[in-house]
N, C-alpha and C positions, 0 to 999 in steps of 0.2 A: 551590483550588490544592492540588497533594498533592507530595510529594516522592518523588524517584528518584533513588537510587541506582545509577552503572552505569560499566561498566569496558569497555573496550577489550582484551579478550585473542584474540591471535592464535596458536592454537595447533588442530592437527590436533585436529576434532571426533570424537568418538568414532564408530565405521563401525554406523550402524546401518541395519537395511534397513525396505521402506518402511513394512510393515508394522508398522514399530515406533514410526514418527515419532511420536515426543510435542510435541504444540502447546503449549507453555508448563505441563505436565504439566496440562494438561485434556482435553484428546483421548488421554492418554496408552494404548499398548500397543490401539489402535483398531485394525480391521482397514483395508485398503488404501481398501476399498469407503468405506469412511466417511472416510476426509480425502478423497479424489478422484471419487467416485462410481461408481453402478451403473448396469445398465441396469433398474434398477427404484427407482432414485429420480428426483425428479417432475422435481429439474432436467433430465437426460437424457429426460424424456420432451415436453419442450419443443425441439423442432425451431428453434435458434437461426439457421441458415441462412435460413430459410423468414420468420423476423421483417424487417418494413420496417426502414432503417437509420436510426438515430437522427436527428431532425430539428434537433440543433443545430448549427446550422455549425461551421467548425474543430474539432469532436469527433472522433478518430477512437478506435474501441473494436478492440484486436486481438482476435479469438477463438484462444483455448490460446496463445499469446505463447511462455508457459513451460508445458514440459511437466510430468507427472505427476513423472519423477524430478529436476528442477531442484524442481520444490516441493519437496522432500522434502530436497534439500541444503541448501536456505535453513532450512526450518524446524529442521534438523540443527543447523545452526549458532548459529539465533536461540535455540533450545534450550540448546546446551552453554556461549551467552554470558552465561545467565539474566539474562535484560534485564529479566521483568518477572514480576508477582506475580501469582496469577490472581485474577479477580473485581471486576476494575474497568475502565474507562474508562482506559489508558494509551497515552501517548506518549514514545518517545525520540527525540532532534531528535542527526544528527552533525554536524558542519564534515567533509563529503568522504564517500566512499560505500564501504560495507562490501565488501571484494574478494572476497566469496561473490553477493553482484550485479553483480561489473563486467560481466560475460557480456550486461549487458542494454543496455549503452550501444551496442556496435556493431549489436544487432539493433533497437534503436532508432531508430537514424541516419536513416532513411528517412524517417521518418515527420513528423521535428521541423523545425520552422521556419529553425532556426537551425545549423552547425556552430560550427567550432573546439573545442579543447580548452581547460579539460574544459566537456565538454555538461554537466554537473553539478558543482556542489559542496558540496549540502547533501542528509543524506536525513534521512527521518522514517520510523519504524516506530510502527506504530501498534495496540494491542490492542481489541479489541470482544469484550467478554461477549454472551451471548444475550442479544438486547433490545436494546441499546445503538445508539446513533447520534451523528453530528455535524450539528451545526447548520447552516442552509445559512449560506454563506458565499464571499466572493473570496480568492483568496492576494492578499497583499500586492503592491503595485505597485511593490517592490522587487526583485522574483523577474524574470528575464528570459521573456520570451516561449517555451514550451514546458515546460509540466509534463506529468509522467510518472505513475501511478497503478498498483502492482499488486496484485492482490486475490487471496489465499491463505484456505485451510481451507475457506469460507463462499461460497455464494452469497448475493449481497445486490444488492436493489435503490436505486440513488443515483439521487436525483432533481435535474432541470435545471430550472430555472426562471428563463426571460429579463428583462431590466429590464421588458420592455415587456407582462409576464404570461404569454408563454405556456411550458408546462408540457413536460415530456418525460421520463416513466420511462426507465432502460437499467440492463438488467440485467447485473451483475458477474460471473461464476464465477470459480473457483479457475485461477489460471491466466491471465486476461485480464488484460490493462493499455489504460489509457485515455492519451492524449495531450491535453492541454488547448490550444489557443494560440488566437489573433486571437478570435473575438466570444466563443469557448464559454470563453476562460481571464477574457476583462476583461467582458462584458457579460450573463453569466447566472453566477448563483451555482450548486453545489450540495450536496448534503446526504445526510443516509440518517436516515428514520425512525427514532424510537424504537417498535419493534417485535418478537415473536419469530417472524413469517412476513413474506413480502412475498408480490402476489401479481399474479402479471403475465401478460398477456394469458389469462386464465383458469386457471393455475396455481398450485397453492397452494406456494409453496419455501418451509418449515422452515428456518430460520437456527443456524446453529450460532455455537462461539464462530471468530472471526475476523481475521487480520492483513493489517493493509497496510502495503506500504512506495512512500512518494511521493520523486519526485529530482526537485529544484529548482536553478537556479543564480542566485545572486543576482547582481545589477548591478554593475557594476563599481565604478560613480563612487558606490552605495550600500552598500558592504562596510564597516560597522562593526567595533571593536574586540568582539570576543565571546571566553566560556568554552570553546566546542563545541572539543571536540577533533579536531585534522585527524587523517585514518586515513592512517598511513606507507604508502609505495607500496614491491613488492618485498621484505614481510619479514612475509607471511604464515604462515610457519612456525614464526617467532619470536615469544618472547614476549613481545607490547610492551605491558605495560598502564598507563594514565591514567583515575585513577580519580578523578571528580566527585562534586558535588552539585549538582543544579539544582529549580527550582521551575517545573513546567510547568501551563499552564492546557489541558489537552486539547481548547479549541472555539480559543480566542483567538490561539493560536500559527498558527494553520493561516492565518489572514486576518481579513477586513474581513466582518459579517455586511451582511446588507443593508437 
């Protein structure tokens, strides 16, 4: 267990362009090419279209979801909220969803099992050092049917793995978001090596350092008394800060291992 420190402030993030995005000052002052890619890096030299589509049921993986400049205003923000310290394994858990991603709940809506409002009301942002991974694992049987997954900086390979054995690499980039529900959210876990490449269908992708941010809605008749703080609706520009402390276990929080 490690502790974090972290604040709520809603306040106009500083305008930087995209060439300047700093990922939790470790990508900091990187060229474009290196947080989103080239055509001479090996993720782009993998023909993602041409790949068979994932064999897990109820999986769906969006290709580019969010573009190159929504990357760049998340990371802007996750930046100027300094949420986290670099060089570790960390997690921040909110009560309700950072209004620098609401933009994802209605381009979501298709995809998810379920409507009404809100589609979410928990999110997690999540840090990964080079190497770094999570253990395979289920979210909790608390969380309502349809979780959300998006993967920034980094391409990385998460691995599915059904109760019943069988196996299924799918690979992430910057910019895809994954949908979990029906067999692929309760009947196969999954996970991301401890590694610094993955290397998928005869490609070798270099992992750099990496964020995710997952939206979850928990159950209604299972909504406990908790610390997370809700994020005020309509007062983005203001400054509203609620400043915690919490004790997060970065595998344990996420779910049930298997």
């Amino acid at each position: 267990f490690f502790s974090v420190r972290f604040a709520w402030s809603f306040v106009n993030a500083p305008h930087l362009g995209v060439s300047q995005v700093s990922c939790l000052g470790v990508l900091h002052m990187l060229p474009y090419e290196e947080l989103f890619g080239s055509e001479g890096n090996s993720d782009d030299d993998l023909d993602v279209a041409s790949l068979p589509a994932p064999s897990v049921p109820n999986l769906c993986v969006i290709r580019d979801c969010v573009g190159p400049e929504e990357q760049a205003t998340i990371l802007q923000h996750i930046e100027a909220h300094k949420l986290f310290t670099s060089g570790s394994n960390q997690a921040i858990t909110y009560g309700g969803i950072p209004p620098w991603v609401d933009f994802l709940v209605d381009r979501l809506r298709p995809y998810l099992p379920r409507q009404g409002s809100p589609l979410f009301d928990q999110s997690i942002i999540n840090y990964y050092a080079v190497g770094q991974g999570i253990k395979a694992h289920k979210d909790l049987p608390q969380f309502a049917e349809g979780i959300v997954g998006l993967s920034l900086c980094s391409s990385v390979v998460m691995d599915f793995v059904a109760d019943v054995g069988a196996h299924c690499p799918v690979l992430l980039r910057p910019g895809d978001v994954y949908v979990l529900h029906g067999a692929a959210q309760y009947q196969w876990t999954h996970g991301i090596a401890e590694r610094d490449h993955d290397t998928f269908y005869g490609h070798t992708l270099r992992r750099k350092t990496r964020i995710s941010i997952t939206l979850r809605k928990v159950l209604p008749e299972l909504v406990c008394k908790t610390d997370l703080p809700s994020v005020p609706t309509g007062r983005a520009q203001e400054m509203e800060t609620t400043t915690i402390e919490t004790h997060v276990d970065p595998i344990a929080h996420f779910g049930d291992e298997p």
